[in-house]
N, C-alpha and C positions, 0 to 999 in steps of 0.2 A: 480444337478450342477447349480451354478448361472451363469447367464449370464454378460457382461463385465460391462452394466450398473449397478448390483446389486452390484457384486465385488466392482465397484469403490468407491459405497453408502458404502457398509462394511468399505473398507479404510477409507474413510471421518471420519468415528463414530469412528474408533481403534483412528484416528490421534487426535482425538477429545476427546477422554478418557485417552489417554497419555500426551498432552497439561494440562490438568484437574491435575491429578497426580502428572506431574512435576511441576504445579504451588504449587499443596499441600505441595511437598515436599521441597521450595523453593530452587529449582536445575532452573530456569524462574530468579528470580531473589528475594530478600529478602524478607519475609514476613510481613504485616503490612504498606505497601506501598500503599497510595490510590491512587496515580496516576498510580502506574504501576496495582493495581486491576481493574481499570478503563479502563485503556488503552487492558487490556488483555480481558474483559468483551464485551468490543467494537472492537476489532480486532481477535478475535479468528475465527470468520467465513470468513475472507481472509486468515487466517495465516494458517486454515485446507487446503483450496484449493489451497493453492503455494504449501504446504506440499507435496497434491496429485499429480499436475504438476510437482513438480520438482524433485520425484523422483528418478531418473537417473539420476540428475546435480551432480557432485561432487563441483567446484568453483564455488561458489555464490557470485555475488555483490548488494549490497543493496545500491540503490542510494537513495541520503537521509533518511539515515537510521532512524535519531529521537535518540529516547530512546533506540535501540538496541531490543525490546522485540524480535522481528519477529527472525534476528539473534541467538538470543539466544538460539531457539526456534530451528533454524535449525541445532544450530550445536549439541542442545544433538541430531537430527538427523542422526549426522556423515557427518554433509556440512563443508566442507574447507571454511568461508566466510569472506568475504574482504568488509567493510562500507566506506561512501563516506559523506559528511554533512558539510553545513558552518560552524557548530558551535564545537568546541571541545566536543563533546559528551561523550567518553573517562571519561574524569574526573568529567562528571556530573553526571554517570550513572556508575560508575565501577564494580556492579554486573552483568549488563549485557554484559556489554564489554571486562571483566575481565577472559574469557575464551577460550585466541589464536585468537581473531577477528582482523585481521588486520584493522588499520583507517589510512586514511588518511582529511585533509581538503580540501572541493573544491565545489565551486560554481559554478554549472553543468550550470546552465543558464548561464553562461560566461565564462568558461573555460573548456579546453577539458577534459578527464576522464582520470586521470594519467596513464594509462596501455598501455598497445602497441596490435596492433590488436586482435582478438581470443583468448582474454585469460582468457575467464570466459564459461562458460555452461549454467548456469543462471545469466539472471540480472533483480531484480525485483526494482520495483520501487512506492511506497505507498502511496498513498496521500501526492502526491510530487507537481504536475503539478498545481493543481490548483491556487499553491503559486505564480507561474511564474506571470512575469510583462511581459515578453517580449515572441516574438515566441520560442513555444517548440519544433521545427521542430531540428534546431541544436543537442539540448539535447539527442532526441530520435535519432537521427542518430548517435550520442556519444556511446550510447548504443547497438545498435547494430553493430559497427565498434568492439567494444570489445566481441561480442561474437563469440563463434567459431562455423564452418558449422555446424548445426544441433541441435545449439544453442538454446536459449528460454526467452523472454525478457515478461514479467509480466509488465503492468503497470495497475490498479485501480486509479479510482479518483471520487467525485460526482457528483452522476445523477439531472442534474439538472432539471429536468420532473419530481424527485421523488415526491410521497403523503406529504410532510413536504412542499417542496416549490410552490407545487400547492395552498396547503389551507394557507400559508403565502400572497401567492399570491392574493386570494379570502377574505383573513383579510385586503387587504392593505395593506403589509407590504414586503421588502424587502427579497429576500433568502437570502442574505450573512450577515456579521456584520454592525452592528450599525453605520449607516452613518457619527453622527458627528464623534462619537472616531475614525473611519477609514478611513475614507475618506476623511471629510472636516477637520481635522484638524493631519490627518497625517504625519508623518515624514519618508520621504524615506531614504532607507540605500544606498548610494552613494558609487559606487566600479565601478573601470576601467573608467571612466567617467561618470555612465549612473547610472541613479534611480532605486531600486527594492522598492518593498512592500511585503516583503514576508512572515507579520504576519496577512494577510486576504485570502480571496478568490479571486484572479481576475477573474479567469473566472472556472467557470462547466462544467461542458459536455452533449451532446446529445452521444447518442452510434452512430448514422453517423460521427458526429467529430471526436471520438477517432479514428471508423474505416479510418475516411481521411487521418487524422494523421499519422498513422501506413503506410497507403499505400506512403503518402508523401517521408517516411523514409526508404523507400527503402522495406518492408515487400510487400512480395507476397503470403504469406499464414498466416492468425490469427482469431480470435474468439473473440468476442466481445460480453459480456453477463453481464445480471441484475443480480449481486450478490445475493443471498439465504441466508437469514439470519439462522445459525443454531444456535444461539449463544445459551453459556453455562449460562445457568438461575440458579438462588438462592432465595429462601424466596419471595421477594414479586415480582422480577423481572420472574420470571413465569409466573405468570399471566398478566405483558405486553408483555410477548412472545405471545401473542392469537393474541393482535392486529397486533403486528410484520407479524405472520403468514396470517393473515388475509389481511393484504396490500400487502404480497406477492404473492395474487393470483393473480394479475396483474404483470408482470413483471416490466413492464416499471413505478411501483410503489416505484421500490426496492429501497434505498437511494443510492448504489452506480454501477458506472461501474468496470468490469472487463475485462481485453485483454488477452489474450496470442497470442504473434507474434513466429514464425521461422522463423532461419535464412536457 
């Protein structure tokens, strides 16, 4: 018999060969897409581990959803899921959105989360945070106001300790984007009076932040972990899986954080 640790590994690898599959079978979303093979190549090792956390969710809401894959992804699961995003994604994206996802628009940095208390089980949230100009403290208490007792709120975002921005660091160079194009010569998106910037990074995380964060927001119980790359390789991207693997024998090497809070 395995034990719950091996089970869980098992899950991860079924969730992981199913994700695979239904990308082959384009039932993910169309085939011949470089940005969603991209996107799926680079997200599949968070998209296994909400998989395995969220099990037991039936409503899922996905704050700032993006391109929908992760959705997509949950409901040939059998997830009830409802998206959230400034941008009408909808109609940019209608293979992945075009299967019962409810959307709405909404700018979680500044407005509150259209639902009324408890009315999700999960609420995940994706390399969402780093885009914020302003405190994320509101946003994350947005999110858990709308989950119900026993609830489970996901947030990932990047490690800004990861081996990318150390040896950027150690080259002279900046972790985030290109100073003049984003910085010095940016143009804020102006909404309710107040400036965002939210096609860069404003700020990264240490795992103490996120865990502050979370505690700030009202969460008395969560887990706060250096995400595992497991990611699904091809042809020559295999063989940069070694290096991958080999930086994740440091934790705090990994590129990204991961949370899970209860409510």
């Amino acid at each position: 018999m395995l034990n719950s640790t091996s089970c869980q590994q098992r899950n991860r690898i079924d969730i992981l060969r199913l994700a695979v599959r239904l990308r082959d079978e384009d039932r993910l979303f169309r085939g011949g897409n470089p940005e969603m093979e991209d996107l799926f190549r680079g997200s599949i090792d968070r998209f296994c581990e909400i998989a395995v956390q969220l099990s037991s969710a039936k409503r899922v809401l996905d704050v700032g959803a993006g391109q929908g894959l992760l959705l997509s992804f949950l409901t040939e699961l059998g997830h009830e899921c409802h998206a959230l995003d400034v941008k009408d994604q909808p109609s940019m994206y209608p293979d992945t959105y075009g299967k019962g996802i409810t959307f709405q628009l909404c700018n979680v940095e500044a407005d509150a989360i259209p639902y009324p208390e408890e009315s999700f089980d999960a609420v995940v949230c994706c390399q969402v945070l780093e885009h914020f100009s302003h405190s994320h403290l509101p946003a994350v208490r947005e999110m858990r106001r709308v989950l119900r007792p026993g609830g489970v709120l996901e947030i990932d975002v990047p490690n800004v300790a990861s081996f990318r921005n150390r040896v950027r660091l150690l080259r002279g160079k900046h972790i985030t984007y290109d100073y003049a194009a984003h910085y010095l010569h940016a143009t804020p998106i102006l909404y309710k009076g107040m400036s965002y910037y939210p096609l860069r990074h404003n700020r990264e995380f240490t795992k103490g932040e996120l865990e502050l964060l979370l505690h700030a927001s009202g969460f008395q119980r969560y887990e706060v972990s250096f995400l595992k790359s497991r990611r699904y390789r091809e042809g020559i991207e295999r063989i940069r899986s070694v290096g991958t693997a080999m930086k994740d024998i440091i934790p705090s090497f990994r590129k990204s954080l991961i949370a899970f809070a209860y409510k």
